[in-house]
VOPAGU-2260 file (C-alpha; in pm, 1 decimal, decimal comma):
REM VOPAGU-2260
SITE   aa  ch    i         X         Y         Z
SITE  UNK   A    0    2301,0    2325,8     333,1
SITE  UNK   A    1    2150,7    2216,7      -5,7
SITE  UNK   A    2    1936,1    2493,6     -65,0
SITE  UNK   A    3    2146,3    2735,3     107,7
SITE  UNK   A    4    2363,6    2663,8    -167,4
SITE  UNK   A    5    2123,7    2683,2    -428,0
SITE  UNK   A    6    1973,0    3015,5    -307,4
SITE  UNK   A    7    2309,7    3118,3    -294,2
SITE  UNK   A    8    2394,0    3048,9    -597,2
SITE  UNK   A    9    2045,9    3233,7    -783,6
SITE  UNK   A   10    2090,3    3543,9    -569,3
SITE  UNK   A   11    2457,7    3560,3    -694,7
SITE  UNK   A   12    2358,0    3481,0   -1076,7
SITE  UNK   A   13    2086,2    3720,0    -988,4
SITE  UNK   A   14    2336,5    3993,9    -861,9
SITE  UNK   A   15    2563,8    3935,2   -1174,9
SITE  UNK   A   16    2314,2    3974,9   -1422,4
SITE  UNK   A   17    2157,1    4296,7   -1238,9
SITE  UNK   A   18    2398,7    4419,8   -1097,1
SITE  UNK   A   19    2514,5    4488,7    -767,2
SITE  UNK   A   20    2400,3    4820,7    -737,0
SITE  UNK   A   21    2039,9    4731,3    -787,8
SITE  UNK   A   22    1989,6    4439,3    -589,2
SITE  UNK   A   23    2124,1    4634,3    -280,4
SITE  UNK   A   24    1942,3    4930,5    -385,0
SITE  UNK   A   25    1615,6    4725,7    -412,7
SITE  UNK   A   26    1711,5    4527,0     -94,8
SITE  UNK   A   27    1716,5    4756,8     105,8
SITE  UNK   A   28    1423,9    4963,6      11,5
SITE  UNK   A   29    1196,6    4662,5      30,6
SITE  UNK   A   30    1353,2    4540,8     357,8
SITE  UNK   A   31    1217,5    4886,0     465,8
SITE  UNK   A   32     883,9    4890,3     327,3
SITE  UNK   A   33     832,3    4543,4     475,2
SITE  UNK   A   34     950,6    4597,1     786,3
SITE  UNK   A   35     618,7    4876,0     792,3
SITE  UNK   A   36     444,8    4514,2     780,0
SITE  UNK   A   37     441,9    4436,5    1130,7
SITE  UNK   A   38     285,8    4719,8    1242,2
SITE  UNK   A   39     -26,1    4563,3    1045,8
SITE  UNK   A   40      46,9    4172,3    1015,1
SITE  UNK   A   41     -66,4    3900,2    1317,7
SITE  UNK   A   42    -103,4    3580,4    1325,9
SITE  UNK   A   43     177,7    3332,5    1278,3
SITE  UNK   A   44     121,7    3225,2     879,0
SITE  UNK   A   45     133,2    3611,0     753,0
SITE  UNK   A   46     452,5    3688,3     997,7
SITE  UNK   A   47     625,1    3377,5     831,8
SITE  UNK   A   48     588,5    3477,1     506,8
SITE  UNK   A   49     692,0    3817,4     605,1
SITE  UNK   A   50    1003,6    3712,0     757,1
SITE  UNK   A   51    1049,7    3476,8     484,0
SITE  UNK   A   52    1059,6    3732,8     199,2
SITE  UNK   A   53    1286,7    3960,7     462,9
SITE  UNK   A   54    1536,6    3655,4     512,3
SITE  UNK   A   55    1585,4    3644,3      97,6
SITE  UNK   A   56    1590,9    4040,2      49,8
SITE  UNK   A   57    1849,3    4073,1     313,7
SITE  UNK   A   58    2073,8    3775,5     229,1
SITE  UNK   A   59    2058,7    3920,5    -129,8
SITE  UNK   A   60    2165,1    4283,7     -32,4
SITE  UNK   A   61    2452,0    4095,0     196,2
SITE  UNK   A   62    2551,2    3890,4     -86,2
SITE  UNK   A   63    2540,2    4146,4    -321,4
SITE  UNK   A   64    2745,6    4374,8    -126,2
SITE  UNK   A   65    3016,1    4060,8     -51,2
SITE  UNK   A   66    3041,3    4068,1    -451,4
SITE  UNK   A   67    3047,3    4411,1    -522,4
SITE  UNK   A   68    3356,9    4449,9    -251,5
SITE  UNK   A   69    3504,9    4157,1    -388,3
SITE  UNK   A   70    3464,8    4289,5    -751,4
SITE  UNK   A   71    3644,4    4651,8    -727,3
SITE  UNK   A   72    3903,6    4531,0    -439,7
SITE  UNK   A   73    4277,2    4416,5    -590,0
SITE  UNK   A   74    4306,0    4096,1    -608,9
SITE  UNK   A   75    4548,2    4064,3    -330,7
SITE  UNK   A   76    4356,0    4246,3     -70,7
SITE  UNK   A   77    3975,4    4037,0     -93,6
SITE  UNK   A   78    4052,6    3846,4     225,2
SITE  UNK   A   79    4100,3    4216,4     423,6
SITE  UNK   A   80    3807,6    4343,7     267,2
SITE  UNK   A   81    3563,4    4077,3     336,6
SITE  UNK   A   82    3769,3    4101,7     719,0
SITE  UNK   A   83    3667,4    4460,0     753,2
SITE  UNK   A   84    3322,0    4373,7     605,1
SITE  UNK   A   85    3276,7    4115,3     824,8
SITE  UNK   A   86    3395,2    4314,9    1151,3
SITE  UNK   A   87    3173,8    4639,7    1043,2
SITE  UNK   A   88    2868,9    4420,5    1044,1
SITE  UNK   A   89    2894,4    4253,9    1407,0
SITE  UNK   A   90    2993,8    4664,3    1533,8
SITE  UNK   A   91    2687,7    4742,5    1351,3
SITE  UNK   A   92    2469,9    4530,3    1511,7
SITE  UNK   A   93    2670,7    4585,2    1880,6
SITE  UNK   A   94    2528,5    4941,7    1817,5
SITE  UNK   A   95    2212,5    4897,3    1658,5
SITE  UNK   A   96    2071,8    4619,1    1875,1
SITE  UNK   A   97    2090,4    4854,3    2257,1
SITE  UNK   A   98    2030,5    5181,2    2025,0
SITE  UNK   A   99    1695,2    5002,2    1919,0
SITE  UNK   A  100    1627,9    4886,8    2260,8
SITE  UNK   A  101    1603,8    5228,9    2400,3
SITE  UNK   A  102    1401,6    5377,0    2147,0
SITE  UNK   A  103    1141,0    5102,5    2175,5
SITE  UNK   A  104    1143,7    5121,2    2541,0
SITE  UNK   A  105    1145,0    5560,0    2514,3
SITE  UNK   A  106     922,4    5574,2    2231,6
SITE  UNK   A  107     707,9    5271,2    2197,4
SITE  UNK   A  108     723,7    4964,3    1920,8
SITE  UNK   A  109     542,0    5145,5    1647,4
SITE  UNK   A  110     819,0    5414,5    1684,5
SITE  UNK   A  111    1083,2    5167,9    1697,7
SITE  UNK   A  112     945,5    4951,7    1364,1
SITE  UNK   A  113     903,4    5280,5    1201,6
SITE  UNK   A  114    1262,5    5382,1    1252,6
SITE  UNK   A  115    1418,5    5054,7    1142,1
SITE  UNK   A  116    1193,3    5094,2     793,2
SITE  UNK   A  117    1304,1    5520,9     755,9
SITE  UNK   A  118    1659,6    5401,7     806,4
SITE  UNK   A  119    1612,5    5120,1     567,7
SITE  UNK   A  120    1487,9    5333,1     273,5
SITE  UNK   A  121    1735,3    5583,7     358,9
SITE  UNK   A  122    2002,2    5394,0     360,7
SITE  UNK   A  123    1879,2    5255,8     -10,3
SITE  UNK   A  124    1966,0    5550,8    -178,0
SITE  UNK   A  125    2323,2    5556,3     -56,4
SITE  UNK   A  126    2383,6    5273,2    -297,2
SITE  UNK   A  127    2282,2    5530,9    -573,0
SITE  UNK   A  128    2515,7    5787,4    -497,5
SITE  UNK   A  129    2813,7    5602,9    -400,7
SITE  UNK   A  130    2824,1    5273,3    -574,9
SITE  UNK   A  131    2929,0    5272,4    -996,3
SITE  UNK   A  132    2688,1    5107,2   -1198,9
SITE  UNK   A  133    2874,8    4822,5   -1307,1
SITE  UNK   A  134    2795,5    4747,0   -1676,6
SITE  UNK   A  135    2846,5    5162,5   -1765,4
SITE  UNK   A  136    3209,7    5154,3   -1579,5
């Protein structure tokens, strides 16, 4: 839990100084461009440092996101933001998880790797466009 905490705590410091709007930006497209890594990475060292540096660039885009929501929410409503955050993530992953099965058992692996990645970067630039840079606002 100790360096949970304290990993926590730099990606948050990390977020605040940055900005929200980067880090998931960033996140995201590097969670994408990494993911293209195991189409060329075996062996068990290389795939642990792979899903090493995936662990921290997700749990930064999540906790970025938790802060941004948290920042531009009232006050009073945080706890049913963070509940609908919360609740879109598990439907997310309901739908993802059997919509990912059938395209790797349709299309192949490669296929399947290579549409997690496009739909990673893709889904980087929505940040951009819909997300206020917080030190201009």
């Amino acid at each position: 839990h100790f360096t949970s905490a304290v990993s926590q705590a730099f990606l948050g410091d990390l977020s605040d100084r940055a900005g929200s709007r980067r880090i998931i930006t960033s996140s995201l497209f590097l969670s994408g461009l990494s993911n293209i890594g195991f189409l060329y990475i075996s062996g068990a060292l290389p795939l642990l440092f792979l899903g090493a540096f995936q662990g921290v660039i997700f749990a930064a885009a999540d906790l970025s996101m938790m802060i941004h929501l948290m920042d531009i929410m009232h006050r009073d409503r945080t706890g049913i933001v963070m509940g609908l955050y919360s609740k879109s993530r598990n439907i997310g992953g309901m739908i993802a998880a059997p919509s990912l099965g059938m395209v790797y058992d349709d299309m192949g692996p490669g296929f399947s790797v290579i549409s997690v990645s496009t739909i990673l970067i893709l889904n980087s630039f929505l940040p951009i466009m819909l997300i206020k840079d917080e030190k201009n606002s």
